[in-house]
C-alpha positions as CSV (number, residue, x, y, z in Angstrom):
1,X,-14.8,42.0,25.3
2,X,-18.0,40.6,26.7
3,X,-18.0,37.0,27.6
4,X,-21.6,34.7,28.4
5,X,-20.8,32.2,30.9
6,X,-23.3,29.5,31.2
7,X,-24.2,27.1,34.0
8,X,-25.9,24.2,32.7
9,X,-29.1,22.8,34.7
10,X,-29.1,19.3,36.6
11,X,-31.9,17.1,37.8
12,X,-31.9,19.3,41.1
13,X,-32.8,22.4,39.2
14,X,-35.0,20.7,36.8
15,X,-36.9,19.3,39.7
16,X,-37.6,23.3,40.9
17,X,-35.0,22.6,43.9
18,X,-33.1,26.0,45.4
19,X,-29.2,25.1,45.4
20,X,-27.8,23.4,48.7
21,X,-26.9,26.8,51.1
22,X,-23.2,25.9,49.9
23,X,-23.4,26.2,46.6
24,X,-26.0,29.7,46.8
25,X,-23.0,31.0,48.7
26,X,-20.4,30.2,47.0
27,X,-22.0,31.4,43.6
28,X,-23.4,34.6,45.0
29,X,-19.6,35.2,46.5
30,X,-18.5,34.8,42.9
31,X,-21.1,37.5,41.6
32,X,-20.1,39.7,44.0
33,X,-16.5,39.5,43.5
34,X,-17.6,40.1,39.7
35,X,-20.0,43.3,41.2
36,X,-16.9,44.7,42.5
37,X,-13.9,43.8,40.0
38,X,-16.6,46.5,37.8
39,X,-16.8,43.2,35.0
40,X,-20.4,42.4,35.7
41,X,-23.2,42.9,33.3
42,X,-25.6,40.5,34.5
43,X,-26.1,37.7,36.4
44,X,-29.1,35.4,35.8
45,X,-30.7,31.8,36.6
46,X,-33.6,30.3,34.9
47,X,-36.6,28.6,35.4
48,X,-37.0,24.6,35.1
49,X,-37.5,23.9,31.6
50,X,-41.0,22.5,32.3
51,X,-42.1,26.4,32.8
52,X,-40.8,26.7,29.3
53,X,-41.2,26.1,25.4
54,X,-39.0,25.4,22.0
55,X,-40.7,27.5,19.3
56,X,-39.7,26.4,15.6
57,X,-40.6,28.2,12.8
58,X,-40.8,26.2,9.2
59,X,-42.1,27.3,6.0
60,X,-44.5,29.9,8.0
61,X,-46.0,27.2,10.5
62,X,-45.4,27.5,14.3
63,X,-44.4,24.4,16.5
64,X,-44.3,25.3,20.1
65,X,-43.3,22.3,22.3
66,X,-43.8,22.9,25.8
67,X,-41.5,21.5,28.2
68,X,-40.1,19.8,30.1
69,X,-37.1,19.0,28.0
70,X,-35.4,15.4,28.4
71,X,-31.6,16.0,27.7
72,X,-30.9,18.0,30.9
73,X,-27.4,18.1,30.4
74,X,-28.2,20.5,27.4
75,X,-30.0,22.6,29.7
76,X,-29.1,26.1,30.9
77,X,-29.4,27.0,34.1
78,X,-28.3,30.5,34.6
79,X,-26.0,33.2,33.0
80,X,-23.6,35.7,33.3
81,X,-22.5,38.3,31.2
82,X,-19.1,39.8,31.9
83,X,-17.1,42.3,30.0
84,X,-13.2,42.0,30.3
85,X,-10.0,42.3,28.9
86,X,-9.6,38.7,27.0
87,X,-10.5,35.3,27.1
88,X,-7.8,34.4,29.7
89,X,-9.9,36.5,32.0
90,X,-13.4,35.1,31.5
91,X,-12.0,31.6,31.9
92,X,-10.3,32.9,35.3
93,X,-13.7,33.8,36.3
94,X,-16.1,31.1,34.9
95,X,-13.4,28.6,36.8
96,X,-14.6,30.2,39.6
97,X,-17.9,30.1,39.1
98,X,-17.4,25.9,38.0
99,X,-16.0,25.7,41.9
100,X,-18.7,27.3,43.1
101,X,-21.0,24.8,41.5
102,X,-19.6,22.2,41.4
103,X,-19.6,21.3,37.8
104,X,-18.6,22.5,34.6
105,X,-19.5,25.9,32.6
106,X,-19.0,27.0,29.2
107,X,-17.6,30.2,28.0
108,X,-18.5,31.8,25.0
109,X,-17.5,35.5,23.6
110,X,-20.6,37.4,22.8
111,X,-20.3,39.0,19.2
112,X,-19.8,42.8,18.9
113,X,-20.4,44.7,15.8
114,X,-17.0,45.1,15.3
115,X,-16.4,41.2,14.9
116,X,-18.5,41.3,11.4
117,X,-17.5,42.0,7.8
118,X,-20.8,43.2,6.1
119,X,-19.1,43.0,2.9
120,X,-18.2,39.7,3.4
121,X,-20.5,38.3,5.3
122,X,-18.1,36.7,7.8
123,X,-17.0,36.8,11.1
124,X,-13.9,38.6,11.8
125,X,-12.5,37.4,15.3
């Protein structure tokens, strides 16, 4: 099962500041402890969200709405994709990853093929 965990952004990373030496450690420990359990897919941060835009597309029109964004805590800062056994697993690892940073992540299961009906239209799992 593949697994997204997400870091969310704080003011430091929305200002463009690097992580303190600590925290790039610690987090780049816990990708390559990912690297070598063989779970890693990908590992990713992101760019402040003034480098970025919200595109919304209604009845044809186009709204782009540059950034920055004012809800930081809504923010993502970076990503991981891992692929493991269960859910029990990606938590072990995204609590590591929350140690490393200091702050809270969120799992979420990435959807496989296999987790929708086409007949019905619903998700399976």
């Amino acid at each position: 099962m593949r697994y997204m965990i997400i870091n969310k952004a704080d003011a430091g990373s929305e200002a463009g500041k690097f992580p303190s030496p600590e925290v790039a450690e610690g987090v780049g420990d816990v990708v390559e402890a990912l690297s070598k359990a063989g779970v890693l897919l990908f590992a990713e941060g992101v760019h402040r969200s003034s480098l970025g835009a919200r595109v919304k597309v209604e009845d044809g029109k186009r709204n782009v709405t540059d950034g920055p964004f004012a809800e930081t805590k809504e923010l993502i800062g970076g990503v991981i994709v891992v692929e493991v056994r269960n859910r029990d697993e990606a938590i072990e690892w995204a609590a590591r990853l929350a140690e490393a940073l200091g702050s809270e992540v969120e799992v979420r299961r990435v959807v496989d093929e296999a987790d929708f009906d086409p007949e019905s239209g619903l998700y399976v799992n």
